[in-house]
C-alpha positions as CSV (number, residue, x, y, z in Angstrom):
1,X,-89.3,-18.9,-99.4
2,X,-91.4,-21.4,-97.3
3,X,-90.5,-24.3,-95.6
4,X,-92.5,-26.8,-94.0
5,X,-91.9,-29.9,-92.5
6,X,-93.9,-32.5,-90.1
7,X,-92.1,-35.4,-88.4
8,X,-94.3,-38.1,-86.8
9,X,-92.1,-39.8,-84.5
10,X,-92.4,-42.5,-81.4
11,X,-93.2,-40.6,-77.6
12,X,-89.0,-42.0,-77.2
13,X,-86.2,-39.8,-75.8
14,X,-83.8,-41.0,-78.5
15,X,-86.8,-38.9,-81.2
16,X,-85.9,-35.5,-79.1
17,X,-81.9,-35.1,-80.3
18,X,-83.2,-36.4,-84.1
19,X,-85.9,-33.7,-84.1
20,X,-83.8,-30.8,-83.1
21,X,-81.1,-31.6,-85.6
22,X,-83.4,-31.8,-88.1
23,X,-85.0,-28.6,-87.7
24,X,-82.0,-27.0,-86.7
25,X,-80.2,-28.1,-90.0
26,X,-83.4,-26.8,-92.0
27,X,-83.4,-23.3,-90.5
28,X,-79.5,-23.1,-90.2
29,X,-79.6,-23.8,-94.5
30,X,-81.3,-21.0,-94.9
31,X,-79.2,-18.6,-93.1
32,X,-81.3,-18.4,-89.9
33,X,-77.9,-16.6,-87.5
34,X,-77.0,-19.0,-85.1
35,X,-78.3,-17.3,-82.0
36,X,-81.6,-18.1,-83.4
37,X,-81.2,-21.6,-84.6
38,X,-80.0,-22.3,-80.9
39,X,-82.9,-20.4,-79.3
40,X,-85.3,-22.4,-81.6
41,X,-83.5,-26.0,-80.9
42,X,-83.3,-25.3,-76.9
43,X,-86.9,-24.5,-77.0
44,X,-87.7,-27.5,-79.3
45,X,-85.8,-29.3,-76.8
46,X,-88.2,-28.7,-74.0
47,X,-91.4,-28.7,-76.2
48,X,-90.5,-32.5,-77.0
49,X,-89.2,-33.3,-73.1
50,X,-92.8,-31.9,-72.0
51,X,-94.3,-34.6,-74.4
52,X,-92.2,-37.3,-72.7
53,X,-93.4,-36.2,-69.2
54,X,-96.3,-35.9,-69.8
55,X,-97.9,-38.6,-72.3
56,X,-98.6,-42.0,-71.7
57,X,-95.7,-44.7,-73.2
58,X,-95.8,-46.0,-76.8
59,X,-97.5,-43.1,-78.0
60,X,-96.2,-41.0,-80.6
61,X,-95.9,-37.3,-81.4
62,X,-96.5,-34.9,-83.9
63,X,-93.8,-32.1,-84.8
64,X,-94.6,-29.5,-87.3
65,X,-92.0,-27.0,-88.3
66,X,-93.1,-23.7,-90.8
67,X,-90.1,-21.4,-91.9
68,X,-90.7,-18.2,-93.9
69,X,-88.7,-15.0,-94.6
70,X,-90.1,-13.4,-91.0
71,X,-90.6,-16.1,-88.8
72,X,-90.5,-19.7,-87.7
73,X,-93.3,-21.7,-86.2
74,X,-93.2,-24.8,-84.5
75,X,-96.3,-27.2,-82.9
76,X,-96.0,-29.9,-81.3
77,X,-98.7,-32.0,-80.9
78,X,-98.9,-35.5,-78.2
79,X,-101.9,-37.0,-77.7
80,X,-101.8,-38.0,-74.3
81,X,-103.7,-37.1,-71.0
82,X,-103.1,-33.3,-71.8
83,X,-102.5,-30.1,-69.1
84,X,-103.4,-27.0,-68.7
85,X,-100.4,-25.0,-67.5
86,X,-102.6,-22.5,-65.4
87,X,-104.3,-24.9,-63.3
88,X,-100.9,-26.4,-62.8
89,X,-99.7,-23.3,-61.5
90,X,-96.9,-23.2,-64.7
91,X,-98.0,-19.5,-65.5
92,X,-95.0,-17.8,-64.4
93,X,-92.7,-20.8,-62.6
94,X,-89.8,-19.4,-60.2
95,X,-86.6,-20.5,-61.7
96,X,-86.5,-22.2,-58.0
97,X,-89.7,-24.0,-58.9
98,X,-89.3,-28.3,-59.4
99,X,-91.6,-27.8,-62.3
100,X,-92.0,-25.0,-65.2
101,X,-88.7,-23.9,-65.7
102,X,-89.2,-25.4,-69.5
103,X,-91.8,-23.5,-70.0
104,X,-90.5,-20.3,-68.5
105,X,-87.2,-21.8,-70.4
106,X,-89.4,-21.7,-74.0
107,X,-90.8,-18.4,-72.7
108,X,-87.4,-16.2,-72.8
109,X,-86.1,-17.8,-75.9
110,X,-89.4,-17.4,-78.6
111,X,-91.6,-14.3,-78.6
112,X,-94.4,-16.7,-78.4
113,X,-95.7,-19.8,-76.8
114,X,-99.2,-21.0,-76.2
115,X,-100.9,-23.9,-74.8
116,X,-103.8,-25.9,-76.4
117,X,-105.0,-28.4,-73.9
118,X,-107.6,-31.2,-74.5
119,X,-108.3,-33.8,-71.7
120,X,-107.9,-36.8,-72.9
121,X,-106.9,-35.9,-76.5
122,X,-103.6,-34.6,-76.0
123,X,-101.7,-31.0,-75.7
124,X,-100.0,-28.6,-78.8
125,X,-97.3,-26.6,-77.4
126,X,-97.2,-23.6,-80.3
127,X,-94.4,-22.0,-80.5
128,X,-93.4,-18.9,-82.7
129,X,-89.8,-16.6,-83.4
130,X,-88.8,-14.0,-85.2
131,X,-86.0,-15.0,-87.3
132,X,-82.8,-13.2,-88.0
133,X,-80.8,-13.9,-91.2
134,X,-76.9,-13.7,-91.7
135,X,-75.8,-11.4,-94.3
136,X,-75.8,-13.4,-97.8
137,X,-78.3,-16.0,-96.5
138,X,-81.3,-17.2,-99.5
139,X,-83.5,-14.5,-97.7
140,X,-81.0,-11.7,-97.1
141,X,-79.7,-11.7,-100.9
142,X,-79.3,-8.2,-103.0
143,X,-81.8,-10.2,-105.8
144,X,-84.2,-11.8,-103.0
145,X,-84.3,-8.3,-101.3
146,X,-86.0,-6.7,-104.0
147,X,-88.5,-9.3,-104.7
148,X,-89.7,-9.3,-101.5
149,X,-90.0,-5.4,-101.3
């Protein structure tokens, strides 16, 4: 089972609620458990708020969603001024801090997120999770089970 989807949508807070239902409705078909499907939309969430804050206005932005039977992978890709989170100081932001608590935020809920910066040619915010699947889900069937062994 693979699925992969890319949305191209307009650098507009009203894209950010379309983009996480969308992906959240994919994974959840599947039988993606709900904890996951949450941890996956809040981080979404606060991959697509980073490209309104920091992207110039009319610009639009890439999402790019890829589901299999282990894991999920997300990039989202702006192409504004870019950042690099280290010279920011967003390595490690105290939950305190004014700025960085997204990405610390992204951090906790995804076993992986990374940074590709370009200035002038935008940022991808990669994100990756190990999924968990409800019992009975497409993945977690008796007669899928044994294919994939």
């Amino acid at each position: 089972m693979r699925i992969t989807l890319t949305l191209s949508l307009p650098r507009d807070e009203q894209t950010i609620p379309v983009a996480r239902h969308i992906a959240s409705n994919a994974i959840e078909e599947v039988g993606v458990t709900s904890e996951s499907v949450n941890d996956i939309a809040v981080a979404l969430t606060e991959a697509c708020t980073n490209v309104l804050n920091h992207t110039g206005p009319g610009e639009e932005f890439e999402i790019s969603l890829d589901v299999d039977e282990e894991s999920c992978t997300i990039r989202v890709v702006d192409k504004g001024h870019g950042f690099e989170s280290a010279s920011l100081g967003l390595e490690h932001a105290d939950v305190s801090a004014e700025q960085g608590r997204g990405i610390e935020l992204m951090r906790a809920l995804v076993d992986q997120v990374r940074f590709i910066s370009k200035p002038q040619d935008g940022t991808v915010v990669h994100l990756e999770k190990t999924l968990e699947f409800d019992e009975g889900s497409l993945v977690r069937r008796p007669d899928q089970t044994a294919r994939l062994a």
